[in-house]
C-alpha positions in Angstrom: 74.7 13.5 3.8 72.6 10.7 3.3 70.0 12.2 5.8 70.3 15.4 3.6 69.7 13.4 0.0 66.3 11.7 1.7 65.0 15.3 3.0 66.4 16.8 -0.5 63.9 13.7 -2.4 61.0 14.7 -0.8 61.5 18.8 -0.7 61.7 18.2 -4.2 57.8 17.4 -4.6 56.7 20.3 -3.0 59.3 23.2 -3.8 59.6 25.7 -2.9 57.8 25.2 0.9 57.8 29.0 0.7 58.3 32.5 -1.2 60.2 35.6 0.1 58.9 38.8 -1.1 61.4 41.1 -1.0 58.7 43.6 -2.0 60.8 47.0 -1.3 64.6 48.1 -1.2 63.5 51.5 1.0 64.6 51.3 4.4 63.9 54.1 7.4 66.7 51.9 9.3 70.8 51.7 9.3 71.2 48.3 11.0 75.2 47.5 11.5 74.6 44.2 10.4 72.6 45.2 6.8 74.4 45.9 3.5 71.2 48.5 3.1 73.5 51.2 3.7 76.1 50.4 1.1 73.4 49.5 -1.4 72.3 53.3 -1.0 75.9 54.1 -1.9 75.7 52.2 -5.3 75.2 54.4 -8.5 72.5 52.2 -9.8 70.7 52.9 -6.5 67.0 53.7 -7.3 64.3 53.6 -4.7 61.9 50.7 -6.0 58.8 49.0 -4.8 57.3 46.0 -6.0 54.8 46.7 -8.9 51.0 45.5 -6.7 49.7 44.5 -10.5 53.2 42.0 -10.6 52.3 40.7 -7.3 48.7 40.2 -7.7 49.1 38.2 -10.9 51.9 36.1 -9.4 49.6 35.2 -6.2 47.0 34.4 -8.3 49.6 31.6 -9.9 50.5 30.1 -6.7 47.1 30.4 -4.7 46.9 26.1 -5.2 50.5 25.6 -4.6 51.1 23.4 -1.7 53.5 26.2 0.0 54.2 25.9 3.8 53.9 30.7 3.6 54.7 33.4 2.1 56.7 35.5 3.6 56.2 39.6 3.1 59.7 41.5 3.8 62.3 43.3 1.9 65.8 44.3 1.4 64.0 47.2 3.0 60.7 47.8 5.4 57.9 46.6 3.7 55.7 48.6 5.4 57.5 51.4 3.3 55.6 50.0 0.7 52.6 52.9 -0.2 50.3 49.3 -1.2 51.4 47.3 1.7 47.8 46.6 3.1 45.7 46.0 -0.4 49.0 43.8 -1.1 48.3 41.4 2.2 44.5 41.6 1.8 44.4 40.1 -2.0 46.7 37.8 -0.9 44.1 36.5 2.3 41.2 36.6 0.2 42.3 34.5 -2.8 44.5 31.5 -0.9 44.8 29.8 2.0 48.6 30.3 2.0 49.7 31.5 5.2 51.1 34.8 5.4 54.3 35.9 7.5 54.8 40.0 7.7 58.7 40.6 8.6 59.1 44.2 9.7 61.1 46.6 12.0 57.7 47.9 14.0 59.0 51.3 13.3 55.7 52.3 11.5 53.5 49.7 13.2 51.5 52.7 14.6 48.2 52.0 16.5 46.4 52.9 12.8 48.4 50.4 10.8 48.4 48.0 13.3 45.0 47.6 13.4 44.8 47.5 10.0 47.1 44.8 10.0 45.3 42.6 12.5 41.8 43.1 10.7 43.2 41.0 7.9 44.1 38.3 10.6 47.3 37.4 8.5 48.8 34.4 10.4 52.0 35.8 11.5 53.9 39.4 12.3 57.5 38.7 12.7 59.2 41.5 14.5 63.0 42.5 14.3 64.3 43.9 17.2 68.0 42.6 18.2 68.3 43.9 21.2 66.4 44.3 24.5 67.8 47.9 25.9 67.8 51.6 24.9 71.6 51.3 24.4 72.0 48.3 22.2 69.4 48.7 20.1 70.0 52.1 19.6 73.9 51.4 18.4 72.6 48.2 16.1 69.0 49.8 14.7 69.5 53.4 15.0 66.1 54.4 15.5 64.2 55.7 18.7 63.8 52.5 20.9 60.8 54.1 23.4 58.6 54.6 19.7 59.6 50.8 18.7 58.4 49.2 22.2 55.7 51.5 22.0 54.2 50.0 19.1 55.3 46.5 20.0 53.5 46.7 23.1 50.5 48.8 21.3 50.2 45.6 18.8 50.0 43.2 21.7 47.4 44.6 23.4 45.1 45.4 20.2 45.9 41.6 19.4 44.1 41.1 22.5 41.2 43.5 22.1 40.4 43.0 18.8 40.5 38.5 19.7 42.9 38.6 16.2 44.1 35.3 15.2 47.3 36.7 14.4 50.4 35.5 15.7 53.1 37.5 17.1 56.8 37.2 17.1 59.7 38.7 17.5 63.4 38.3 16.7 66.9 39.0 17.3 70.3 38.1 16.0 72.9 36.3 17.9 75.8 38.4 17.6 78.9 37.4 19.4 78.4 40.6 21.4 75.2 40.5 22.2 75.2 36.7 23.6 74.1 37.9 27.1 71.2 40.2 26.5 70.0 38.2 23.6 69.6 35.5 26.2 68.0 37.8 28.5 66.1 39.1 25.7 64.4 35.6 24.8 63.6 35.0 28.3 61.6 38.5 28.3 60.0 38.3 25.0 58.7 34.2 25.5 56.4 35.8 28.2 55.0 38.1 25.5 54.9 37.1 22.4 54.2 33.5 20.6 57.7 33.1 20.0 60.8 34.1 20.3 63.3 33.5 17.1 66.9 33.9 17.3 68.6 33.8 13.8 72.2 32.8 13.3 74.7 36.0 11.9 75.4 35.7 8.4 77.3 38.2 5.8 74.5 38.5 3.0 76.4 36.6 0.5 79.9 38.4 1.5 77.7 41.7 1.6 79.0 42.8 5.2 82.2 41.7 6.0 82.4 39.5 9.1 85.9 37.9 9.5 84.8 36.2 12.4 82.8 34.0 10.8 84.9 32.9 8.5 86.9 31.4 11.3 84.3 30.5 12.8 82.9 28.3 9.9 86.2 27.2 8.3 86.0 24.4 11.2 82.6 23.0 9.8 82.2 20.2 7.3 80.4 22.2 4.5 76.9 20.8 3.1 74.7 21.5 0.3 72.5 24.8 1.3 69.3 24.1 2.3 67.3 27.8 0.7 67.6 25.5 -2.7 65.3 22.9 -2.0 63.3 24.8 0.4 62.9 28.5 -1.1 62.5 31.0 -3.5 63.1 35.0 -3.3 61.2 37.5 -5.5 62.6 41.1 -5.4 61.4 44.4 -5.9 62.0 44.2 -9.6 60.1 40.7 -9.6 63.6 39.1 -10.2 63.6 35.8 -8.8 66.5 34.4 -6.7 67.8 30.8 -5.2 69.8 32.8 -2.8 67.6 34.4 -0.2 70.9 36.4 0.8 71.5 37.9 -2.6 71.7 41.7 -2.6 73.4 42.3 -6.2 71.7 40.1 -8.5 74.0 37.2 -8.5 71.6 34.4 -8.3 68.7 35.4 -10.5 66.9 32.9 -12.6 64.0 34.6 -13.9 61.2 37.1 -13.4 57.6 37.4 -12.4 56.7 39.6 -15.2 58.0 37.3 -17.5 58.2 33.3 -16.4 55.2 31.5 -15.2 55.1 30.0 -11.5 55.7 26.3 -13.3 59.1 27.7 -15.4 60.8 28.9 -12.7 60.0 26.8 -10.1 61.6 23.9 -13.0 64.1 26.3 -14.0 67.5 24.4 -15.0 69.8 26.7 -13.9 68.5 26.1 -10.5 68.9 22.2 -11.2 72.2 22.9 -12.2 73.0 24.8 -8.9 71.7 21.9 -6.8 73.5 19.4 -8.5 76.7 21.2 -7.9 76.1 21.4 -4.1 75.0 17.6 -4.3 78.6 17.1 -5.6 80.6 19.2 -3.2 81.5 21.7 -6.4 80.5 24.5 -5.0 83.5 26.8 -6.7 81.3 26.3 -10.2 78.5 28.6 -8.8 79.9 32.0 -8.3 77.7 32.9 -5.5 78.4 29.7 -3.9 82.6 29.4 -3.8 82.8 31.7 -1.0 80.2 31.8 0.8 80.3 31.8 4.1 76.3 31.6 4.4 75.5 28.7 4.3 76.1 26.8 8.0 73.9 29.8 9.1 71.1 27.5 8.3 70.8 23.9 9.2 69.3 21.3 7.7 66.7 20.3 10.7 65.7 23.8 11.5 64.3 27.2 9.6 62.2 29.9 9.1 59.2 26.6 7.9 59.9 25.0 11.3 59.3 28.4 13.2 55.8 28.0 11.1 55.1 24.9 12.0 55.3 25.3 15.4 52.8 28.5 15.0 50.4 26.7 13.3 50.3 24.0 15.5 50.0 26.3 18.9 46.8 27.3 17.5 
């Protein structure tokens, strides 16, 4: 803990390190580990992009910020997004933020891809979880031969076109996957920059996973690290301290309506990290059950994976 309150004192000058755009909730994908299907169910269910104007004017806010990326995703594909491409080239042309595309490849076609890599965004992070027809068939439940097409297809126009950007790809360890996901990292180091393996984790309680709750009962719990180290921005421009937050549990502001500076020194979110600092985490709602938060350590994360791309320039 006393490691952790060090970190926490100098995250604290710089938060967030980096902002999630959740910038769609549409999805062409029913992944077994992704409340996306359930969210589809719900009656309040409307198919929303981020507003570009909302975006724009944000970015334009944080453009000086000292943040480590931003990160371009969704509770959906963001390439779903109809403004995806003008979205990523304001962002390159007014800051020096790096920029981190998250997406499933399934509409990386050989015309967005290039598209893509004429920007020369730093980084396209690719979700794939599996390595065969079979598996990632039964976990994505799209055509596989389309998705390694266009993986492939990106690599070599990487290559042709001398982009900057960085590729790479990711999987998550599920306890029955644990053989092919290592085979799968050995494949995919050959290829691609790097090769990211991310921990299981519910979404907040989202997908039910009850081994992981015995799993994780075993662990000394410690204050989660997303609060020092992140922000997530929705579709709606409703911002979050929980990065796993599907249902609005953890919003403490919006785009549209707080500055960069307000919610970034919001005091709900002080109030939040001062209850993890004091082991209380049955005050937060979100917090007293969560089974989340050992998913991410301390001395790793998404910024480290960043760091390492950076410096392999």
């Amino acid at each position: 803990m006393k490691n952790i309150k060090q970190e926490i004192e100098n995250l604290e000058k710089y938060f967030p390190l980096m902002i999630i755009f959740d910038i769609t909730n549409v999805c062409n994908l029913h992944c077994i580990h992704c409340p996306h299907d359930d969210l589809l169910k719900r009656k309040d269910y409307k198919r929303t992009h981020i507003d570009p104007r909302i975006f724009m004017e944000f970015i334009s806010q944080i453009k000086d910020h000292p943040l480590q990326f931003i990160r371009i995703t969704g509770d959906g594909e963001p390439l779903m997004h109809p403004d995806i491409l003008e979205m990523l080239k304001f962002v390159k042309s007014v800051t020096n933020i790096p920029i981190n595309l998250t997406t499933n490849a399934t509409l990386l076609n050989e015309r967005m891809a290039e598209a893509i890599l004429s920007l020369n965004i730093d980084v396209i992070d690719v979700s794939l979880d599996a390595l065969y027809r079979d598996s990632y068939e039964k976990i994505r439940g799209f055509d596989y031969e389309t998705v390694m097409k266009n993986v492939f297809n990106l690599l070599f126009l990487r290559r042709k076109y001398h982009s900057t950007t960085k590729i790479m790809v990711n999987a998550i360890n599920r306890n029955d996957m644990k053989d092919e996901i290592n085979t799968f990292a050995r494949f995919w180091d050959k290829l691609a920059d790097f090769v990211a393996i991310r921990n299981l984790h519910s979404a907040s309680g989202s997908v039910n996973y009850d081994t992981l709750k015995i799993e994780r009962e075993s662990i000394e719990r410690y204050p989660c690290p997303h609060l020092w180290k992140r922000l997530t921005i929705d579709f709606n421009g409703n911002v979050k301290f929980c990065a796993h937050d599907w249902y609005n549990c953890s919003v403490i502001g919006n785009i549209e309506r707080h500055s960069f500076v307000d919610i970034s020194n919001n005091a709900q979110l002080r109030m939040v990290r001062d209850a993890h600092l004091a082991g209380e985490y049955h005050k937060i709602n979100i917090c007293k059950d969560c089974i989340d938060w050992s998913s991410v350590k301390w001395d790793s994360g998404y910024e480290k994976i960043m760091d390492i791309l950076k410096t392999n320039q």
